[in-house]
PLY file of the C-alpha trace (Angstrom):
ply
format ascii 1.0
element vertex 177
property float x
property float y
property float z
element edge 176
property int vertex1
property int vertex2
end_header
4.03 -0.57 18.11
2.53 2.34 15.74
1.91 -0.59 13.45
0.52 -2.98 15.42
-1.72 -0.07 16.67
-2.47 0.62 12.91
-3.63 -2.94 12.77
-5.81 -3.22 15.61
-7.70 0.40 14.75
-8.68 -0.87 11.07
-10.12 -3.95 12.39
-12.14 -2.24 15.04
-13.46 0.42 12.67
-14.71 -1.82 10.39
-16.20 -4.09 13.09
-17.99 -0.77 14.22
-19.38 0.00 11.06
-20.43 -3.33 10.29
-21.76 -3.35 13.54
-23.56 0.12 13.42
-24.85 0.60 9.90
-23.96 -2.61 8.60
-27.47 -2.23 5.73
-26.58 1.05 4.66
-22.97 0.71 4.39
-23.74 -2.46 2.80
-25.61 -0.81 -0.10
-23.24 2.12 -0.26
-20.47 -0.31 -1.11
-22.77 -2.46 -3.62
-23.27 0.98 -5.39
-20.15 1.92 -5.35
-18.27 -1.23 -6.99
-21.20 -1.20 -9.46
-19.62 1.91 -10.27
-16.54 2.00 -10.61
-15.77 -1.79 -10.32
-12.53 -4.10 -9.94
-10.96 -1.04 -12.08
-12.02 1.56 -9.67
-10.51 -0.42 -6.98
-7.03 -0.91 -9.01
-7.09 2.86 -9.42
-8.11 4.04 -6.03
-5.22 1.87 -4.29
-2.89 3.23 -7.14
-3.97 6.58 -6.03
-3.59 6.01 -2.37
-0.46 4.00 -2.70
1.01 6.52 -5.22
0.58 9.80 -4.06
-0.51 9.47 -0.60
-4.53 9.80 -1.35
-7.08 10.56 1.39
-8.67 7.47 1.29
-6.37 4.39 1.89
-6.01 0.95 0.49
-8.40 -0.59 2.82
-11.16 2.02 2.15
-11.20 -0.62 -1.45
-10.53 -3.74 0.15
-13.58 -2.73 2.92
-15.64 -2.09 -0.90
-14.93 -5.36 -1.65
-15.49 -7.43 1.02
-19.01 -5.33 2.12
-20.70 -5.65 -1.57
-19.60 -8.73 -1.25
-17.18 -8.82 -4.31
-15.15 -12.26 -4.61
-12.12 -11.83 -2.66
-9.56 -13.06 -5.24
-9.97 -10.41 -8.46
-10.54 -7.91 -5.76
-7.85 -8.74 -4.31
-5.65 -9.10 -7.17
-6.78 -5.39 -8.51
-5.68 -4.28 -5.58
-2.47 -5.75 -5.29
-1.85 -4.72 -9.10
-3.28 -0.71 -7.75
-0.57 -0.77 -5.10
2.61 -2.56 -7.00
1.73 0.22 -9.96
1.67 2.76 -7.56
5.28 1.82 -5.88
7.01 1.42 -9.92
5.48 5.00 -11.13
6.68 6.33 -7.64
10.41 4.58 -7.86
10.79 5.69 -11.86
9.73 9.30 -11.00
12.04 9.38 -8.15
14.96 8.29 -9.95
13.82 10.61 -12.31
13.86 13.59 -9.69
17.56 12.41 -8.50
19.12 12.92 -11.46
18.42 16.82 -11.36
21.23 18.67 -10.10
19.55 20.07 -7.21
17.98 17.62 -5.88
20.95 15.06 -6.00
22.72 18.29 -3.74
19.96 17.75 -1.82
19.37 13.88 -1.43
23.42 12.94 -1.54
23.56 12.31 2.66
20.45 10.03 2.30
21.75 8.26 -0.63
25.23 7.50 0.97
23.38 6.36 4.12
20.80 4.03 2.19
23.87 2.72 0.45
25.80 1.67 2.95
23.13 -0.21 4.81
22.55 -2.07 1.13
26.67 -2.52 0.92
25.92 -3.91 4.73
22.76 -6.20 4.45
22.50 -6.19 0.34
18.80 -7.30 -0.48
18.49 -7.88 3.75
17.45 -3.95 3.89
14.77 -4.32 1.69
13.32 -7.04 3.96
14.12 -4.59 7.06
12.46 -1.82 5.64
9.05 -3.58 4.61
8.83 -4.41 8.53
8.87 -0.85 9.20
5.78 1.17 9.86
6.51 3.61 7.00
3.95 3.84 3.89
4.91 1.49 0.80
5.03 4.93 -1.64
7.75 6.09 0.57
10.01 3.21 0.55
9.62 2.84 -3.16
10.16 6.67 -3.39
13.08 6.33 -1.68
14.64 3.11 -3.52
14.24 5.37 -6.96
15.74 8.54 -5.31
18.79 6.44 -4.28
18.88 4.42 -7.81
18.47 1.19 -6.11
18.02 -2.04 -8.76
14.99 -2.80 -9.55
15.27 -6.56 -7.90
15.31 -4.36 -4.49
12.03 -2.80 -6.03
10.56 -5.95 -6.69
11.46 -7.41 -3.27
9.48 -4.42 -1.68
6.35 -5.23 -4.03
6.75 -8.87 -3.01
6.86 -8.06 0.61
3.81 -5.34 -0.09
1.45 -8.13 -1.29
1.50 -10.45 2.53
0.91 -6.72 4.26
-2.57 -6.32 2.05
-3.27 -10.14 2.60
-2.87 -9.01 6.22
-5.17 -6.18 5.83
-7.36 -7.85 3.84
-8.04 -10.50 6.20
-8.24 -7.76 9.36
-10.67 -6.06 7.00
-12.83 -9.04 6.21
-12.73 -10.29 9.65
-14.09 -7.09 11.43
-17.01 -7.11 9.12
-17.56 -10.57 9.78
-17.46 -9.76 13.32
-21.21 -9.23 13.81
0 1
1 2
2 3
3 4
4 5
5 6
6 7
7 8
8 9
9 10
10 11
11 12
12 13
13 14
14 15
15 16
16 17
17 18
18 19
19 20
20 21
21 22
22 23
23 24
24 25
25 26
26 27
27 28
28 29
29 30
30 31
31 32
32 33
33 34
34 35
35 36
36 37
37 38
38 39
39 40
40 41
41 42
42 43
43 44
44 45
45 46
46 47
47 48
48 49
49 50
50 51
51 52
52 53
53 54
54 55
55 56
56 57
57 58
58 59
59 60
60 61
61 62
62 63
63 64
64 65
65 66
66 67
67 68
68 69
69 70
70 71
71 72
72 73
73 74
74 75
75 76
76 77
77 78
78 79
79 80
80 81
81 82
82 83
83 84
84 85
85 86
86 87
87 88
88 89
89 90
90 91
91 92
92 93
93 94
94 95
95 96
96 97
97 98
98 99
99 100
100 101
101 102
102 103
103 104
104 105
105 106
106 107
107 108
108 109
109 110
110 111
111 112
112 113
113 114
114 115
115 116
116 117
117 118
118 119
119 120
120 121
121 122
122 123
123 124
124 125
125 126
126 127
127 128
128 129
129 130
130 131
131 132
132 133
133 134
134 135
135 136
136 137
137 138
138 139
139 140
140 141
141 142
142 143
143 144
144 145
145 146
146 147
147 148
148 149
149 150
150 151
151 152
152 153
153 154
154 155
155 156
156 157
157 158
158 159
159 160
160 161
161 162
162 163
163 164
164 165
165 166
166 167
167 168
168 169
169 170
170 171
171 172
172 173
173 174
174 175
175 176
């Protein structure tokens, strides 16, 4: 429900904006990709994806599609931002778990998250895409728990039809008006 919820509020904001200040928003965004460009928007999603930033993945993929920035390398920066952001956050999680401490720490999660992958095997990382929880912390979690990297990869592939999704809710509230 919280996701569906999620959903409906980004494409009613944007369709508000475009709506309200479409001209100056408009310009803002035209300066702004000028600026930083398809790099800024790679960045900016790795950022958001990554470590949780203010300003979410949509903030770029509202950039692109209100300068008017071809949807595809936009798009494909920010895919690339967000996939980055989920392999830095899985290596320095497995990182983290191999500190004494912290293993101590993470062990109940770890024997819970591998049973359910004993249980449904690649099925879980599926399952867990569905969920409304951010990408960062399902990839943090898959390196805290040592998962393979094919379960990270499933997770990025099942990342890039959720921005496609947001991409399109994006595009079609500012088409809205």
């Amino acid at each position: 429900m919280r996701f569906l919820a999620t959903l409906v509020i980004v494409c009613v904001v944007v369709a508000l904006i475009g709506y309200v200040a479409r001209g100056p928003t408009s310009a803002l965004a035209r300066a702004l990709v000028a600026k930083l460009g398809l790099g800024g928007m790679a960045l900016g999603t790795l950022l958001a994806d990554g470590v949780q930033f203010p300003v979410p993945p949509q903030f770029y993929m509202w950039l692109a599609v209100a300068s008017g920035t071809p949807t595809g390398p936009a798009f494909v920066a920010i895919c690339a931002g967000s996939l980055l952001a989920g392999y830095v956050g899985y290596q320095v999680a497995e990182l983290a778990s191999r500190l004494a401490w912290f293993a101590r720490v993470t062990k109940p999660y770890r024997e819970l998250l591998a049973r359910a992958f004993d249980r449904f095997g690649y099925r879980a990382a599926l399952f867990a895409s569905l969920l409304p929880v951010p990408y960062s912390v399902l990839c943090y979690t898959a390196g805290l728990n040592r998962m393979p990297r094919r379960f990270l990869a499933l997770l990025g592939l099942c990342r890039i039809p959720k921005l496609a999704g947001f991409y399109w809710l994006v595009h079609a509230g500012w088409s809205a008006w």
